[in-house]
N, C-alpha and C positions, 0 to 999 in steps of 0.2 A: 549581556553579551550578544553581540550579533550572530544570526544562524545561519553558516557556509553551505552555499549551493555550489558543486562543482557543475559549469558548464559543458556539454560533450557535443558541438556540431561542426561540420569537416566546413561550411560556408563562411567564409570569413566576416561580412558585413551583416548577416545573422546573430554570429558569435559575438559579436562587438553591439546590436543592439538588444539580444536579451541580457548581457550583462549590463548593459545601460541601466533597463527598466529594473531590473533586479536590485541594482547598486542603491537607485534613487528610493527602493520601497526598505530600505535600511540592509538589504543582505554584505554579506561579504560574498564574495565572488572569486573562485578558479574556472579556469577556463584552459580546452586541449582539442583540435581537433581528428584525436588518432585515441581510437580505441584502447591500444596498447597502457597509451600513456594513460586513460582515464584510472586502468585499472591498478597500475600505481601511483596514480594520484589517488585514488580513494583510500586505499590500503594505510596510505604516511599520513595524511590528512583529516582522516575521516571525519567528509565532511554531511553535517545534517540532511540533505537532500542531493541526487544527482537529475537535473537534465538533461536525458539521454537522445540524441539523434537515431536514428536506423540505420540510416543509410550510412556511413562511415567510410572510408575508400581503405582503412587496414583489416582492420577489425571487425565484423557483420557484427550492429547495434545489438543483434538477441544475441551474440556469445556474451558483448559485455555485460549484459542484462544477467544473464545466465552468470557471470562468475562474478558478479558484485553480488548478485543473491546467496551462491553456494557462500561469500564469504561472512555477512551480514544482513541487518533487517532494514538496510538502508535506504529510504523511502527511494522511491524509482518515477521521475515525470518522465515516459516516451512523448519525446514529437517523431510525427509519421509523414510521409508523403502517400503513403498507403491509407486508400480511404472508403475500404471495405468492412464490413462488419467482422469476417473472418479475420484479416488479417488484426483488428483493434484487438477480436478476442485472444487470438495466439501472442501476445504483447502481453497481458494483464495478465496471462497463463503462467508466462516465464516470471510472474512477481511483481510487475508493475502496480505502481497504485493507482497512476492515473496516466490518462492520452492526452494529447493534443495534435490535431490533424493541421499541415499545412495546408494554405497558408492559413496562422490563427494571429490573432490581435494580442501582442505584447502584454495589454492590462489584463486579456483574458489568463495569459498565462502565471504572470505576477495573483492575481487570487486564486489560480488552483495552488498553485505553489505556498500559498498563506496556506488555503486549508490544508493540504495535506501537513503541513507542520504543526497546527494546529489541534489535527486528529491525536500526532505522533506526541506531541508536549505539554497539552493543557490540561490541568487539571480535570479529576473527574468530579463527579456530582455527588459521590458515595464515597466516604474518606474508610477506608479500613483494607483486611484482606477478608477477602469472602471464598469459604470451602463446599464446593458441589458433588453431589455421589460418593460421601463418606471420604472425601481428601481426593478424589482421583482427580478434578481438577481446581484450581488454587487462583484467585485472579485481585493480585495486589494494586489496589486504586491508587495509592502514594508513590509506590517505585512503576507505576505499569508492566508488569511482568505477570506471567502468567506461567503456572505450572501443573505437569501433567502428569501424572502417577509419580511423583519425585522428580522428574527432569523439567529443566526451564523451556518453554517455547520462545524461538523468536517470532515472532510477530513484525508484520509490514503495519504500518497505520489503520490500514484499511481492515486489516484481518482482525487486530488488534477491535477498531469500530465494532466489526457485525460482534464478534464475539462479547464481548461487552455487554450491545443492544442485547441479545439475546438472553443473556445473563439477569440482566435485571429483572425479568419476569418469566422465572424459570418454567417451561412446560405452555407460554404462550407463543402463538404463531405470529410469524411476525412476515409481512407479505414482503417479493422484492422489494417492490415499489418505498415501502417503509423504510425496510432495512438503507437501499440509499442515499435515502434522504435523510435517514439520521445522521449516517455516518458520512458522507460526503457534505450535506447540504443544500445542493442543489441539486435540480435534477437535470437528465440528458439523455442523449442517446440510445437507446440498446442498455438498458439497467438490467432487466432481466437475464441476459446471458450477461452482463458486466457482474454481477452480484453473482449466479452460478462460478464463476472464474474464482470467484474467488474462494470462496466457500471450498469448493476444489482444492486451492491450493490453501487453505487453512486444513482442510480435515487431513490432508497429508502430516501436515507437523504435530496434529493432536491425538488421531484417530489411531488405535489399535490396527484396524484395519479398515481403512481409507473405504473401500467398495464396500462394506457392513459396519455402517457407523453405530457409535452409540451415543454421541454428544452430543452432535449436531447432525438432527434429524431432518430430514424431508417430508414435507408435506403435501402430498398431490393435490394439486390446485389452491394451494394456498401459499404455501412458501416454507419459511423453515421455522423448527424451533428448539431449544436446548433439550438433551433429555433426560438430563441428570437433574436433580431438587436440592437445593439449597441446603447444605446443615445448617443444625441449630446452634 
């Protein structure tokens, strides 16, 4: 079964050729260029991935950002007009998985939009569930689900990525540069604050307490690493 992008940009002849290029690489496609309506169209539909515009003429693209996150894990593409390192980073903050800066090339966006679904769908490498620091956190390779002192996290793809990577080699350091490239596959831009952003907003949904973690650790000048040990 094909996997539903809802398309979100207020430009019309935009909106008509990324659903083109999307259509052709097999997706199913909605498309809206009003905030309002993207958020119920996600809600009835729920669809596998959104295409989110910024700029929006109802809606400011970060509230939809913001209340398609408070409602679900539902992978997030921003495109930006904004082509600052700041502004990409405050984008990926509110839960985004990934950017794409105007103007960008239709194929470019057609394979980020594979991987991120990709992150979010495909099997993992380690079939089972695996328990870290005596059950405090739980990370089922079959259903991808992860849980944290008994509660379920939701998880973005990307979150869902580092925390994984890390996972697999409980107590090693795993550099930015690493961490995004496993879990994206490619590399880009500003990874280093792309990969903090995120970590950021994982250690909120796992962390006891977010500013004194105990999971996922920092590593000055090296990067991060789990810090919880695998039970037997």
């Amino acid at each position: 079964m094909a996997s539903t992008v809802l398309v979100v940009e207020d430009e019309r002849k935009l909106r008509d050729f990324i659903r083109s290029y999307l259509e052709r690489a097999g997706y199913s496609v909605l498309s809206t260029d009003s905030g309002a309506e993207a958020i119920s169209m996600a809600t009835d539909a729920a669809p596998d991935l959104v295409v989110l515009d910024l700029g929006l003429p109802d809606v400011p693209g970060e509230a939809v950002a913001r209340e398609l996150r408070s409602m679900s894990a539902v992978p997030i593409l921003m495109l930006t007009a904004k082509a600052s390192e700041e502004d990409r980073i405050r984008g990926l903050e509110l839960g985004a998985d990934d950017y794409v800066t105007k103007p960008f090339s239709p194929r470019e966006l057609v394979l980020r939009v594979q991987a991120i679904l990709r992150r979010g769908g495909g099997s993992g490498t380690a079939q089972g569930v695996t328990s870290y620091g005596g059950g405090v956190l739980v990370i089922d390779e079959p259903r991808r689900t992860v849980t944290v002192r008994g509660t379920q996290a939701q998880l973005t793809p990307t979150e869902w990525g580092i925390l994984r990577t890390l996972a697999t080699v409980p107590g090693r350091v795993y550099s930015r540069f690493e961490l995004i490239n496993k879990v994206r596959g490619y590399e880009f831009e500003g990874y280093e604050r792309t990969v903090d952003s995120h970590v950021k907003n994982l250690r909120r949904k796992i962390e006891e307490d977010p500013g004194s973690p105990g999971i996922i650790l920092t590593v000055l000048g090296g990067g991060y690493r789990l810090g919880l040990s695998r039970d037997d």
